[in-house]
C-alpha positions as CSV (number, residue, x, y, z in Angstrom):
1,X,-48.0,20.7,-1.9
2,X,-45.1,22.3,-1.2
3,X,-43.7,24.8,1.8
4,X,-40.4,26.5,1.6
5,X,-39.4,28.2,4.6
6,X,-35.9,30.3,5.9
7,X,-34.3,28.9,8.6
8,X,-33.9,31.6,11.1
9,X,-30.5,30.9,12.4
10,X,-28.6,30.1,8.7
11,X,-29.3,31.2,5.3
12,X,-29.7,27.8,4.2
13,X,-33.5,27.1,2.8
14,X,-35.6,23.7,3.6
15,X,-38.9,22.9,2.0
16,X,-41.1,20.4,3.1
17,X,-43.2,18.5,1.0
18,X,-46.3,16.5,0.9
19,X,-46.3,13.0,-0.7
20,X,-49.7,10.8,-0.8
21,X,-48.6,7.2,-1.6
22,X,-49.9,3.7,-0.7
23,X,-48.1,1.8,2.4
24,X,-46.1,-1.1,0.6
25,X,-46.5,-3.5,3.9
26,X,-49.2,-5.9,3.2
27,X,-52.2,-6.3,0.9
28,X,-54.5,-3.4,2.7
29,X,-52.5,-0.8,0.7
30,X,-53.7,1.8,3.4
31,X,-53.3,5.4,2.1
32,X,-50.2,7.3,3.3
33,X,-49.6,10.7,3.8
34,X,-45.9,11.3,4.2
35,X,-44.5,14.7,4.7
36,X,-40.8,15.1,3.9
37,X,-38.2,18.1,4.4
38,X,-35.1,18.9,2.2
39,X,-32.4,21.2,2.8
40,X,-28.5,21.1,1.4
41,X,-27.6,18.1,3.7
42,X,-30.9,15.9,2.1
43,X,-34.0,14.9,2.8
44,X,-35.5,14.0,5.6
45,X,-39.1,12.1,6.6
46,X,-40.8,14.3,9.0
47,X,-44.1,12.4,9.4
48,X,-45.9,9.5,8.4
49,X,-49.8,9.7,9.2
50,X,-53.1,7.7,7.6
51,X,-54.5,9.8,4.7
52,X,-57.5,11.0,5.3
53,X,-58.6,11.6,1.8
54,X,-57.8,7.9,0.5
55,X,-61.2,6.5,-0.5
56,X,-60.4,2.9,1.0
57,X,-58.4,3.5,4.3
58,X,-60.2,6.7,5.0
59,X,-57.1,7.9,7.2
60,X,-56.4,4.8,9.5
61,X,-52.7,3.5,9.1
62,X,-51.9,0.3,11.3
63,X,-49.1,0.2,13.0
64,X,-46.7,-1.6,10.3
65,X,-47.5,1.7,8.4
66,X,-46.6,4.0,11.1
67,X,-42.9,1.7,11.1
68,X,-41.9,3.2,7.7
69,X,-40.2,6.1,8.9
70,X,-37.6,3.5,11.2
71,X,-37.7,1.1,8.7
72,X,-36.4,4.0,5.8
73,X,-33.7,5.8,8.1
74,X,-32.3,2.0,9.7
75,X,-28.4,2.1,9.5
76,X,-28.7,-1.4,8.1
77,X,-30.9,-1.1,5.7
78,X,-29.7,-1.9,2.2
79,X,-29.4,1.0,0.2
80,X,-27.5,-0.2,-3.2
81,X,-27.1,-3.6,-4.7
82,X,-24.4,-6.2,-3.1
83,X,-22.5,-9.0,-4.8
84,X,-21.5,-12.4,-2.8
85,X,-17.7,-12.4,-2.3
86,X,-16.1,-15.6,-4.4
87,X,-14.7,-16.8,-1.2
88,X,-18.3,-16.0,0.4
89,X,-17.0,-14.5,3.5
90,X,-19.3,-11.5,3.0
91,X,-20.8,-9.0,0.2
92,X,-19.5,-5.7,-1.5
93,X,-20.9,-3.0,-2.7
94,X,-21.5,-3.0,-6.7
95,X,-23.4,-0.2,-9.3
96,X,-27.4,-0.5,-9.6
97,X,-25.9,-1.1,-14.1
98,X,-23.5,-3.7,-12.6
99,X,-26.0,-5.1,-10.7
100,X,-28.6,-5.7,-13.5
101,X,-26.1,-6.5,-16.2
102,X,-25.1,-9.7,-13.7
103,X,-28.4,-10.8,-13.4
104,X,-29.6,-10.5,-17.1
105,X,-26.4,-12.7,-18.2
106,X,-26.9,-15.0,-14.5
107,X,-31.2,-15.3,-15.2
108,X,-31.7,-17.0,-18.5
109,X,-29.7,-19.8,-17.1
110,X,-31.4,-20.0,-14.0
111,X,-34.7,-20.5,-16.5
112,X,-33.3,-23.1,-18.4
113,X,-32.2,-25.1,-15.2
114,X,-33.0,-28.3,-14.4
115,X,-34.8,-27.3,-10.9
116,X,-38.1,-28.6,-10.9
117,X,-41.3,-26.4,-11.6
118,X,-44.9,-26.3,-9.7
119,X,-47.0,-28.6,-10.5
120,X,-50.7,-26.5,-11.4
């Protein structure tokens, strides 16, 4: 569902959205309802609430759930992929193809390594 709306004191537009998605915190998978605005300097989470509509959860959101909004907008966060310095005195930033070109040439031989597997 979308709602646009003027700003009153600009001419620039936001719209605010309405996303229904499943919390990724922990095996309850409680329904989320997460509403969202965007204008020309980006989007924004405007609230995270339990959705009352999800046939499992039936609205309630524990409080892990209610932590998404801090845990998206934390200055720390990671937000692209970093590579180890050689001298490993800290990481830099590399491109998501970079990225996933180093670990399909750095996985096979992880595979093939002589670390031991679980037992079954």
């Amino acid at each position: 569902m979308a709602i646009a709306a003027t700003a009153s004191s600009s001419a620039a537009t936001t719209t605010e959205h309405t996303h229904t998605r499943i919390c990724p915190l922990c095996e309850a998978c409680c329904g989320l309802e997460i509403r969202t605005r965007s204008s020309a300097e980006g989007t924004s989470i405007v609230s995270i609430r339990g959705n009352d509509a999800d046939p499992f959860s039936n609205g309630y959101l524990c409080p892990k759930g209610f932590a998404l909004k801090d845990l998206h907008e934390d200055p720390d966060r990671l937000r692209q992929p970093m590579r180890r310095r050689a001298d490993r005195s800290g990481f830099d930033p590399v491109s998501w193809e970079d990225a996933f070109e180093e670990i399909a040439q750095r996985l096979p031989r992880c595979a093939t390594s002589s670390a031991p597997t679980p037992s079954r």
